[in-house]
N, CA, C and O atoms as CSV, one atom per row, in Angstrom:
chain,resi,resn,atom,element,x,y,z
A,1,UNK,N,N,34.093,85.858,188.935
A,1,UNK,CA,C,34.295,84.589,188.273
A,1,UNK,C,C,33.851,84.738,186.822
A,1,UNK,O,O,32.839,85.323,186.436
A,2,UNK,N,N,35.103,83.891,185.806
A,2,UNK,CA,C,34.508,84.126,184.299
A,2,UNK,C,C,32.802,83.473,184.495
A,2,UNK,O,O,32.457,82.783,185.454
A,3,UNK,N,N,31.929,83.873,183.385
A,3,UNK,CA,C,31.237,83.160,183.287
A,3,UNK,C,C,30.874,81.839,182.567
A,3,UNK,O,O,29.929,81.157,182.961
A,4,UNK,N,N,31.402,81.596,181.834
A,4,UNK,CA,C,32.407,80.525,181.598
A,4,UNK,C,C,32.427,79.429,182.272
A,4,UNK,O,O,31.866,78.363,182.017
A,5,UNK,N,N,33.189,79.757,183.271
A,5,UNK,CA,C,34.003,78.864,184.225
A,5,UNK,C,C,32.374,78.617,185.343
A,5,UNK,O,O,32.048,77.449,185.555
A,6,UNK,N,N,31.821,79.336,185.730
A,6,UNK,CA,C,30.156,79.167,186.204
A,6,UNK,C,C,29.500,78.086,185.330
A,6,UNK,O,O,28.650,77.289,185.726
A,7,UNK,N,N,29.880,78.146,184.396
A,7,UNK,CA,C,28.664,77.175,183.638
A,7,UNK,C,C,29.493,75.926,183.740
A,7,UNK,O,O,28.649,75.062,183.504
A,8,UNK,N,N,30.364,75.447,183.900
A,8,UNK,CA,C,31.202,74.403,183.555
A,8,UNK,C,C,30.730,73.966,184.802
A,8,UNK,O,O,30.007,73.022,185.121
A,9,UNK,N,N,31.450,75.103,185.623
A,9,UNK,CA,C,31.688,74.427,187.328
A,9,UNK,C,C,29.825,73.953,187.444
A,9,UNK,O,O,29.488,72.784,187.629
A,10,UNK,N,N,28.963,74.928,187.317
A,10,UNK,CA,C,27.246,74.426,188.163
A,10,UNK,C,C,26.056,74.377,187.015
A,10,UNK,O,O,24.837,74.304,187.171
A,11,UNK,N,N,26.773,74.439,185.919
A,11,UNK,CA,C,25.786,74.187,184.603
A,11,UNK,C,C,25.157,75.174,184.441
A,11,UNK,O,O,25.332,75.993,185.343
A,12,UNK,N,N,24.208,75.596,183.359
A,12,UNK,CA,C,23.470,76.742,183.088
A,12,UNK,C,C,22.888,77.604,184.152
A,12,UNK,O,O,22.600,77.003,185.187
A,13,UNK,N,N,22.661,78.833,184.124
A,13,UNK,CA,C,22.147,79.188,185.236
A,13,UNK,C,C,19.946,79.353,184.848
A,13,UNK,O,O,19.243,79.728,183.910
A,14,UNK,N,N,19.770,78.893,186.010
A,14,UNK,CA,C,18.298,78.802,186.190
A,14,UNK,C,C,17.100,79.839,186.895
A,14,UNK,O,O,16.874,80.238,188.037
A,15,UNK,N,N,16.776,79.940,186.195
A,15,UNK,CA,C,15.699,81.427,186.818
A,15,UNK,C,C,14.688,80.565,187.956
A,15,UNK,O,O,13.903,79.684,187.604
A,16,UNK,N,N,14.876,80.997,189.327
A,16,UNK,CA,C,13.832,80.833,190.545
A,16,UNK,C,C,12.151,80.563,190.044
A,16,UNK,O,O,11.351,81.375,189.580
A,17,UNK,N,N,12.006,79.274,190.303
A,17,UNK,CA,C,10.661,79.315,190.049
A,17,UNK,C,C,9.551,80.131,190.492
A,17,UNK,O,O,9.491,79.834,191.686
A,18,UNK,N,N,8.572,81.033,190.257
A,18,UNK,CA,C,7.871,82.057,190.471
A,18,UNK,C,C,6.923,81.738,191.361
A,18,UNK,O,O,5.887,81.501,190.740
A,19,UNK,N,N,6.764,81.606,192.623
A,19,UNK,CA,C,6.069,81.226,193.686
A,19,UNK,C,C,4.441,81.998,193.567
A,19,UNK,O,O,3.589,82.107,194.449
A,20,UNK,N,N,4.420,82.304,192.620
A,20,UNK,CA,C,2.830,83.435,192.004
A,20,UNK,C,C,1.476,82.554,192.344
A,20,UNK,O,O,0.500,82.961,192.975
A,21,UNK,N,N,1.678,81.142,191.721
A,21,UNK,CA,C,0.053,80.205,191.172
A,21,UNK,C,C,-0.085,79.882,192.801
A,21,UNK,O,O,-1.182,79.390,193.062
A,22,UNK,N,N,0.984,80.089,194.211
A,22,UNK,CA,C,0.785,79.267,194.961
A,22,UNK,C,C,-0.596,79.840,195.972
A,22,UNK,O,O,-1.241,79.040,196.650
A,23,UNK,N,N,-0.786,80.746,195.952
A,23,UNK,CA,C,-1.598,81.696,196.925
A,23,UNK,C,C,-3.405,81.102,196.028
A,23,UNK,O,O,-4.510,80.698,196.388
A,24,UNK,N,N,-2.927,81.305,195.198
A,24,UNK,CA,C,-4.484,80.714,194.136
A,24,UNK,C,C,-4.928,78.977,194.029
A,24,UNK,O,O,-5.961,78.326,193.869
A,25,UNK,N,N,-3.405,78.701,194.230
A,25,UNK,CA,C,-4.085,76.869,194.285
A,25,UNK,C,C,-4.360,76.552,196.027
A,25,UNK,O,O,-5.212,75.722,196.343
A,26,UNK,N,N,-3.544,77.305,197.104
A,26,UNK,CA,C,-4.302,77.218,198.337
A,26,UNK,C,C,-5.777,77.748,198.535
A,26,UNK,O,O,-6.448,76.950,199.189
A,27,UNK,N,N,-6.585,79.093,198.071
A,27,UNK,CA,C,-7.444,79.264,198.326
A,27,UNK,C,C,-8.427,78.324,197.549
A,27,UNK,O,O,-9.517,77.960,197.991
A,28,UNK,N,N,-7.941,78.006,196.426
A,28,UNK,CA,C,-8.879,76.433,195.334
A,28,UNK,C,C,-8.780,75.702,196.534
A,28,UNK,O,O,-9.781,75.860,197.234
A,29,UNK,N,N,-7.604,74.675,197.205
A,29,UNK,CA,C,-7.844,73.606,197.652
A,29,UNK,C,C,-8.889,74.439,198.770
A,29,UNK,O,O,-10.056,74.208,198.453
A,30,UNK,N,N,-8.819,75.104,199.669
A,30,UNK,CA,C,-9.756,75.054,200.878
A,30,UNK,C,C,-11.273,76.014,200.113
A,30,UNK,O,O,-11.965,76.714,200.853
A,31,UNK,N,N,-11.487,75.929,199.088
A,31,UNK,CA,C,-12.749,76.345,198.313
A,31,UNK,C,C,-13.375,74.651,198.212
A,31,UNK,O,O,-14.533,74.280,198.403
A,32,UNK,N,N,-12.249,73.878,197.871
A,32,UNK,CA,C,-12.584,72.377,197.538
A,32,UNK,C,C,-13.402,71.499,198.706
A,32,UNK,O,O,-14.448,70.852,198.741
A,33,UNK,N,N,-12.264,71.865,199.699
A,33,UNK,CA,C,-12.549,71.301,201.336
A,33,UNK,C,C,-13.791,71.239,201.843
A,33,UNK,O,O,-14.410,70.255,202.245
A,34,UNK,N,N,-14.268,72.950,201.767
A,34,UNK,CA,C,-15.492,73.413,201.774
A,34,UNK,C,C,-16.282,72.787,201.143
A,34,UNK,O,O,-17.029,72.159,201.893
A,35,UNK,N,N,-16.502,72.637,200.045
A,35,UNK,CA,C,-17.604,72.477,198.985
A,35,UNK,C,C,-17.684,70.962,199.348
A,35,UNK,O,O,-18.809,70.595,199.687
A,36,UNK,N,N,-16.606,69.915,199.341
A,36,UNK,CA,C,-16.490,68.719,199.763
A,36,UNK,C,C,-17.337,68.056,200.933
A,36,UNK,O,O,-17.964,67.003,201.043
A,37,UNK,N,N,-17.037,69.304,201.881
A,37,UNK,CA,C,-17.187,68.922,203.173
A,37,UNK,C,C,-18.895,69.284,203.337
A,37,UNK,O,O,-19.349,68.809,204.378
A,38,UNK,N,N,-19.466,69.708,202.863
A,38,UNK,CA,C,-20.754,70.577,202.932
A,38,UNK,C,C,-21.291,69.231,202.075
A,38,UNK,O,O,-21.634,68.282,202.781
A,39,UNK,N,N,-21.367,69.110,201.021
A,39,UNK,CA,C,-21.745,67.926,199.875
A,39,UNK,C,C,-21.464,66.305,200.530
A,39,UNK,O,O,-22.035,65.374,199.962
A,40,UNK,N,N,-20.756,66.074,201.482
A,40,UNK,CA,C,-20.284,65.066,202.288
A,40,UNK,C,C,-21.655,65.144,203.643
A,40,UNK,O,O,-22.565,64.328,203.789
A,41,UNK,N,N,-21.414,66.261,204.386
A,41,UNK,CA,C,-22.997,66.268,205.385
A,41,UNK,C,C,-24.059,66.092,204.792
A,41,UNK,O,O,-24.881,65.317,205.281
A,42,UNK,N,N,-24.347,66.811,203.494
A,42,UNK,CA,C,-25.857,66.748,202.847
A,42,UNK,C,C,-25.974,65.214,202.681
A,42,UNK,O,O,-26.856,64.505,203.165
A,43,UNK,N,N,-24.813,64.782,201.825
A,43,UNK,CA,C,-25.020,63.361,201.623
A,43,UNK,C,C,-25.540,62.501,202.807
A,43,UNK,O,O,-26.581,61.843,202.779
A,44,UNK,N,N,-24.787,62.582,203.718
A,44,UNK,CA,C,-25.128,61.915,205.256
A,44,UNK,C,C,-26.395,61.775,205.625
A,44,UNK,O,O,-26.993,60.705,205.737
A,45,UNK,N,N,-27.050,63.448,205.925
A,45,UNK,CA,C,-28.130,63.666,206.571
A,45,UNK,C,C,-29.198,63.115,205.292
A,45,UNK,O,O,-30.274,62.712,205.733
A,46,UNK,N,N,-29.050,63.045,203.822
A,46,UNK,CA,C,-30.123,62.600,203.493
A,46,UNK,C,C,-30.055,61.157,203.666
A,46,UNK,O,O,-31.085,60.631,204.088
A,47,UNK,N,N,-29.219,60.530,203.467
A,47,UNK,CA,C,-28.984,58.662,203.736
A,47,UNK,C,C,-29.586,58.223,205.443
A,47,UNK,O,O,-30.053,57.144,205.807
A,48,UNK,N,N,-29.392,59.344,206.166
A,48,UNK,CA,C,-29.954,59.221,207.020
A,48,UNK,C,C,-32.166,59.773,207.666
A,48,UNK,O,O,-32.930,59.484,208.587
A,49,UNK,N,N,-32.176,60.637,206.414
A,49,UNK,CA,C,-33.669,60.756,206.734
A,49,UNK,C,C,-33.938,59.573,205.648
A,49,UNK,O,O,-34.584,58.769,206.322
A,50,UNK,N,N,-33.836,59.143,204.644
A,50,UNK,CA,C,-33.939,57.775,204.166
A,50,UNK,C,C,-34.061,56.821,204.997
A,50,UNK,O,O,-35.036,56.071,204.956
A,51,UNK,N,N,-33.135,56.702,205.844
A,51,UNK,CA,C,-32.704,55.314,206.744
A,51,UNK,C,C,-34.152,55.421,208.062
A,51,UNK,O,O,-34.846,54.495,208.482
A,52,UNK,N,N,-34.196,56.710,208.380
A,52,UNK,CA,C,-35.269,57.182,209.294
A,52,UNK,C,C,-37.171,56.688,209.451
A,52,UNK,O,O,-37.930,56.123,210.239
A,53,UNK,N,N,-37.185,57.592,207.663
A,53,UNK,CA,C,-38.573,56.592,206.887
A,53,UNK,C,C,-38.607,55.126,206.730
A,53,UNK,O,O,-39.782,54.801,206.559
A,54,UNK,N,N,-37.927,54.233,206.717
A,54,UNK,CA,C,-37.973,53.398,206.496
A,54,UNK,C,C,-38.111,52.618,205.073
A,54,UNK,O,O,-38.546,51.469,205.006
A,55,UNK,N,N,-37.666,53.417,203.882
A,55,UNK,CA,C,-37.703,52.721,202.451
A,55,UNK,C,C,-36.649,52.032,202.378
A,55,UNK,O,O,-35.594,52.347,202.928
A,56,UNK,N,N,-36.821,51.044,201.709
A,56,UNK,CA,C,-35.852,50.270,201.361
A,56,UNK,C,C,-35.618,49.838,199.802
A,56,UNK,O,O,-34.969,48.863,199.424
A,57,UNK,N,N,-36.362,50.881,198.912
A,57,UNK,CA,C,-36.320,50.246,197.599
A,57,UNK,C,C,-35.217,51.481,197.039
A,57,UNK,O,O,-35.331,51.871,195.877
A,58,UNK,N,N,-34.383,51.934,197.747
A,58,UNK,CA,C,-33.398,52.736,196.940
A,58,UNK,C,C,-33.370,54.736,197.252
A,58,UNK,O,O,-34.050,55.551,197.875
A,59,UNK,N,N,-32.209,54.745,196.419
A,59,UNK,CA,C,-31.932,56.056,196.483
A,59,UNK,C,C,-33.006,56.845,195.649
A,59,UNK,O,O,-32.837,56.423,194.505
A,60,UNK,N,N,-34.129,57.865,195.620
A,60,UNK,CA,C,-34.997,58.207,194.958
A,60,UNK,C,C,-34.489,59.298,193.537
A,60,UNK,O,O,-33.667,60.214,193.567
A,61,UNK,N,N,-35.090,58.932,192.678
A,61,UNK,CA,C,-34.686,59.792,191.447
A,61,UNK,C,C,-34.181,61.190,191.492
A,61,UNK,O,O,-33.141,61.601,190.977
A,62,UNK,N,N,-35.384,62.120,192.432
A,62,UNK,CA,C,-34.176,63.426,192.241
A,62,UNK,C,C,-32.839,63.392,192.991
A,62,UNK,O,O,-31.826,63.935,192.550
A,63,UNK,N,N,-32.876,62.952,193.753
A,63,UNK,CA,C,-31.711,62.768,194.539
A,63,UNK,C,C,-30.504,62.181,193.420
A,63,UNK,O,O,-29.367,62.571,193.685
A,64,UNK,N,N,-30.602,61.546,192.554
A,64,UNK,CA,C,-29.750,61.207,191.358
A,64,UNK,C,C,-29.154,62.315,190.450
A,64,UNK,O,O,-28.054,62.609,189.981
A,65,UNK,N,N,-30.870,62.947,190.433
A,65,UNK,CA,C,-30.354,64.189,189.208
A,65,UNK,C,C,-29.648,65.251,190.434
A,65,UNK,O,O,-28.540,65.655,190.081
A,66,UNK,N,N,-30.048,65.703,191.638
A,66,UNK,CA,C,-29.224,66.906,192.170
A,66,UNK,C,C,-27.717,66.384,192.100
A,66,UNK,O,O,-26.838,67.145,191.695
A,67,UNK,N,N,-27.465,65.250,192.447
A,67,UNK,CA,C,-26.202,64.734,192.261
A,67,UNK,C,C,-25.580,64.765,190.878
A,67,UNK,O,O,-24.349,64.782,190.898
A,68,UNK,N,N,-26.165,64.777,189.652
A,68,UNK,CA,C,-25.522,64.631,188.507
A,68,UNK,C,C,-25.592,66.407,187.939
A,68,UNK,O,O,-24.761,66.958,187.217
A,69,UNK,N,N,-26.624,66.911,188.427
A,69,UNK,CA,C,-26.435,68.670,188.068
A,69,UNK,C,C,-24.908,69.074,188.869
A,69,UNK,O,O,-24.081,69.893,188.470
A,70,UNK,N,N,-24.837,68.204,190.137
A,70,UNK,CA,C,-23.614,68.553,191.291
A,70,UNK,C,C,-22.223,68.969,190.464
A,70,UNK,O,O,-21.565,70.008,190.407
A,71,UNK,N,N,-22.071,67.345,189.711
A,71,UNK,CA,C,-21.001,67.382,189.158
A,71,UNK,C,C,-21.196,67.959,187.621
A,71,UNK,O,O,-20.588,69.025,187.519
A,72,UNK,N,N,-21.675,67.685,186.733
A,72,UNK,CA,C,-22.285,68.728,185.736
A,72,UNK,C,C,-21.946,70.149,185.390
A,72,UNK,O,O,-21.945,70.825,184.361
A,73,UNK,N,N,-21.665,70.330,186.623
A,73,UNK,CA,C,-21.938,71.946,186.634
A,73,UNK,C,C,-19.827,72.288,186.415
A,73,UNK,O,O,-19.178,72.719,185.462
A,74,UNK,N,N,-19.500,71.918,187.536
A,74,UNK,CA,C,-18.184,71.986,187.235
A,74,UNK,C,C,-17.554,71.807,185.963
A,74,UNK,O,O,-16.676,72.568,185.557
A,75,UNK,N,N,-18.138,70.454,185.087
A,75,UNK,CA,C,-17.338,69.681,184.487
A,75,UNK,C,C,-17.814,70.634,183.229
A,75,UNK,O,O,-16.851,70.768,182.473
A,76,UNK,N,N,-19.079,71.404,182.705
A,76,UNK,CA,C,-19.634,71.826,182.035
A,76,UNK,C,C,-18.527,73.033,182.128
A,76,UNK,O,O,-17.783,73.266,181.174
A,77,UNK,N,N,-18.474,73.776,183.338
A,77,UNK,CA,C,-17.953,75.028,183.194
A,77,UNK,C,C,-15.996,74.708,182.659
A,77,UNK,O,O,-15.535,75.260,181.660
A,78,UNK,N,N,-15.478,74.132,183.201
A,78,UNK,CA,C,-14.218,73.675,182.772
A,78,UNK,C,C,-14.008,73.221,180.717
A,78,UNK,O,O,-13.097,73.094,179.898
A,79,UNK,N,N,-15.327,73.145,180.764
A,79,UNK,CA,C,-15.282,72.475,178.968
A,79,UNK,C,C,-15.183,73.780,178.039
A,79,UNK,O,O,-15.036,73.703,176.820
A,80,UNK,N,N,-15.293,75.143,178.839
A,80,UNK,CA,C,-15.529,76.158,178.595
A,80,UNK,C,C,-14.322,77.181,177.604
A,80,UNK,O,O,-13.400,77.519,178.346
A,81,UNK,N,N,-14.200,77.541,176.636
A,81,UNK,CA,C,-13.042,77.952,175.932
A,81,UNK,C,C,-11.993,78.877,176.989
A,81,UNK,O,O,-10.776,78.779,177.148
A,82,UNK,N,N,-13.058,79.865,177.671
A,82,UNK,CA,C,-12.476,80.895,178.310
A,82,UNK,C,C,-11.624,80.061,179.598
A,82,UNK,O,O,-10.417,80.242,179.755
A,83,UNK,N,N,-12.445,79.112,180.503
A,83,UNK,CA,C,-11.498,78.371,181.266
A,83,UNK,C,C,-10.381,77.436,180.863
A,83,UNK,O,O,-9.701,77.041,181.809
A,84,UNK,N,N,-10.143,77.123,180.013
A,84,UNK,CA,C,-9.425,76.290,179.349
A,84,UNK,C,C,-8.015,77.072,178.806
A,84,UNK,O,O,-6.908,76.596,178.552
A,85,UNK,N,N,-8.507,78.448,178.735
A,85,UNK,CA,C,-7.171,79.339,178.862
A,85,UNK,C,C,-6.611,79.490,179.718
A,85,UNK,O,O,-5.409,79.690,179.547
A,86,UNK,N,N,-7.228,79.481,181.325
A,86,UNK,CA,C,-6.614,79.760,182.416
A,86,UNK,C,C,-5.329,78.537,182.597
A,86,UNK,O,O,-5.123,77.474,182.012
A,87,UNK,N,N,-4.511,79.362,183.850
A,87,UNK,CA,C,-3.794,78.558,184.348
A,87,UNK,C,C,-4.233,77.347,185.148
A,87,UNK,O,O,-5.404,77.508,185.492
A,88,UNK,N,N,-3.683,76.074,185.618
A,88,UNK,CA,C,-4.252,75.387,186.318
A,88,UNK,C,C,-4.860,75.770,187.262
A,88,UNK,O,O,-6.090,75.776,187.232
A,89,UNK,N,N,-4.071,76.244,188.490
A,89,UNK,CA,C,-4.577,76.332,189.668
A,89,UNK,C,C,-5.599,77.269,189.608
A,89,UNK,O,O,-6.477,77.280,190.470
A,90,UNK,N,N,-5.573,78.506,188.160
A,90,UNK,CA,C,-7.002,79.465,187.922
A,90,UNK,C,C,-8.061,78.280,187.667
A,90,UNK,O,O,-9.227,78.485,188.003
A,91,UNK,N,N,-7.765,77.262,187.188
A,91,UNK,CA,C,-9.076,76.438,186.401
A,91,UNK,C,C,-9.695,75.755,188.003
A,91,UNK,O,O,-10.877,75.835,188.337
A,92,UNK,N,N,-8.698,75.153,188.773
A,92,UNK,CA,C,-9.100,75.156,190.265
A,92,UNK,C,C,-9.528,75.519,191.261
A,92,UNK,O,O,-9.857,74.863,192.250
A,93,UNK,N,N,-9.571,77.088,190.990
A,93,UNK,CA,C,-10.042,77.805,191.585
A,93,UNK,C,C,-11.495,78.522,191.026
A,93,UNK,O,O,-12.368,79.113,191.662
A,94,UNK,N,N,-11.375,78.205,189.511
A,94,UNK,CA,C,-12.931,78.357,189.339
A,94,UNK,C,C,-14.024,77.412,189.327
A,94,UNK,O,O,-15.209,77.542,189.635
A,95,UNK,N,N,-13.347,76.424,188.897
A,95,UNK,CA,C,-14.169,74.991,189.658
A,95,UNK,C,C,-14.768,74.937,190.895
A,95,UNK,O,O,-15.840,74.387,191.151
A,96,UNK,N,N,-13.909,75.634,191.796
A,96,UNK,CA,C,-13.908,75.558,193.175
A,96,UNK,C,C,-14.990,76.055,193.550
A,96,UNK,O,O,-15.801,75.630,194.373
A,97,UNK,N,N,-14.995,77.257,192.735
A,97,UNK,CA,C,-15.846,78.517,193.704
A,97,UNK,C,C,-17.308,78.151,192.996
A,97,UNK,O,O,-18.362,78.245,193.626
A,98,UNK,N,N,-17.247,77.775,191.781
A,98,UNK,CA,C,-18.700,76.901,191.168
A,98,UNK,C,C,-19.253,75.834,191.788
A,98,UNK,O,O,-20.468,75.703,191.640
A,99,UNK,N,N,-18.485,74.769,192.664
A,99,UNK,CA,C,-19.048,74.092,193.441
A,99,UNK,C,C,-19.241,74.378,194.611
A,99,UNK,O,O,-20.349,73.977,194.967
A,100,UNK,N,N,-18.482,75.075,195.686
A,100,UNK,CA,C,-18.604,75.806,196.493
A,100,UNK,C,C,-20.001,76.640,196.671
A,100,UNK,O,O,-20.608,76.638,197.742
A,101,UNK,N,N,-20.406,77.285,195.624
A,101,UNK,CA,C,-21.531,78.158,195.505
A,101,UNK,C,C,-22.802,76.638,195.721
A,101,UNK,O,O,-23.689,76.425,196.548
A,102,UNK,N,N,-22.346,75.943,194.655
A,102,UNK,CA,C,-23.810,74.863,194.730
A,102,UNK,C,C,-23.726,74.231,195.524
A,102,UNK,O,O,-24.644,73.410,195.558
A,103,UNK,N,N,-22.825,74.125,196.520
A,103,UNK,CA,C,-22.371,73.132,197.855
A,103,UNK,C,C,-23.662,73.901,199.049
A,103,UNK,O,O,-24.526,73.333,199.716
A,104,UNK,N,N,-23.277,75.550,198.922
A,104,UNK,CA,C,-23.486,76.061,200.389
A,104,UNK,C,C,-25.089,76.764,199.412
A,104,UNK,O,O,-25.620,77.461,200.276
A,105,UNK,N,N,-25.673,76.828,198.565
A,105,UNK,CA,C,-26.734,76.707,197.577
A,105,UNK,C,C,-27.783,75.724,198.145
A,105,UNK,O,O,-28.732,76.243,198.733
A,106,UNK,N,N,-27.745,74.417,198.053
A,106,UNK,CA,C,-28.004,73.179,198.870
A,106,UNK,C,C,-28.115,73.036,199.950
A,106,UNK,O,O,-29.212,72.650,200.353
A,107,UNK,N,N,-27.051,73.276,200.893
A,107,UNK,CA,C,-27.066,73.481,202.036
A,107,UNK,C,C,-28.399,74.422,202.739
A,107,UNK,O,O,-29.182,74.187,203.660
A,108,UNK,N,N,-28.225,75.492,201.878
A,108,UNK,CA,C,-29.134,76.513,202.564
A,108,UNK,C,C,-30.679,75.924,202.463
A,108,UNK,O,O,-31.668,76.082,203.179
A,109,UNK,N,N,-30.480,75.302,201.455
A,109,UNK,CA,C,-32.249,74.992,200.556
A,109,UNK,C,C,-32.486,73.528,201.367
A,109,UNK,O,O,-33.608,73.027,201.281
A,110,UNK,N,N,-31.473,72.854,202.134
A,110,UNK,CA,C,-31.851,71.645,202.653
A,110,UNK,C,C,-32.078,72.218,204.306
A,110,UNK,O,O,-32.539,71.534,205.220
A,111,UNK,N,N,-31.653,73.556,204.398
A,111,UNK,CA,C,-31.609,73.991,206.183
A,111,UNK,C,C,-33.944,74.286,206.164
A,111,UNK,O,O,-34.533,74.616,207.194
């Protein structure tokens, strides 16, 4: 077939999108899951030794700051020149594995 007559008949031709970032934004999301899911129990079990003692005047100060180093840490490393070059799902996946680390970090130090 002219080529020509290809472009008329199905319009320009289009290069296959590169299925490459997909293997790196799956291991980010279940780096996420993880880190989520670990930071989700800690949360629990401390609302619950809270609930246990019996205080009622609030969530206690460090418990504020481990939570604000939590997110901190990600948001700090993403502000970063070198991450900011990466591709998305690279910037997701280093996020990931930075919270991930302070997820199961915590975990260990609260076992």
């Amino acid at each position: 077939m002219d080529p020509d007559t290809h472009t008329a008949l199905y319009g320009a031709a289009r290069p296959a999108r590169s299925p490459r970032g997909t293997g790196v934004a799956v291991v980010a999301a279940v780096l996420w899951a993880v880190a989520l899911l670990l930071l989700a129990g800690l949360g629990f079990l401390a609302l619950w030794a809270a609930a246990d003692t019996g205080t009622t005047e609030g969530i206690p100060l460090h418990w504020w700051l481990i939570g604000l180093a939590v997110v901190a840490a990600p948001i700090g490393l993403l502000s970063t020149p070198a991450v900011r070059r990466l591709s998305v799902p690279a910037r997701a996946l280093v996020s990931g594995l930075a919270l991930c680390s302070i997820a199961v970090g915590l975990t260990l130090w609260a076992a």
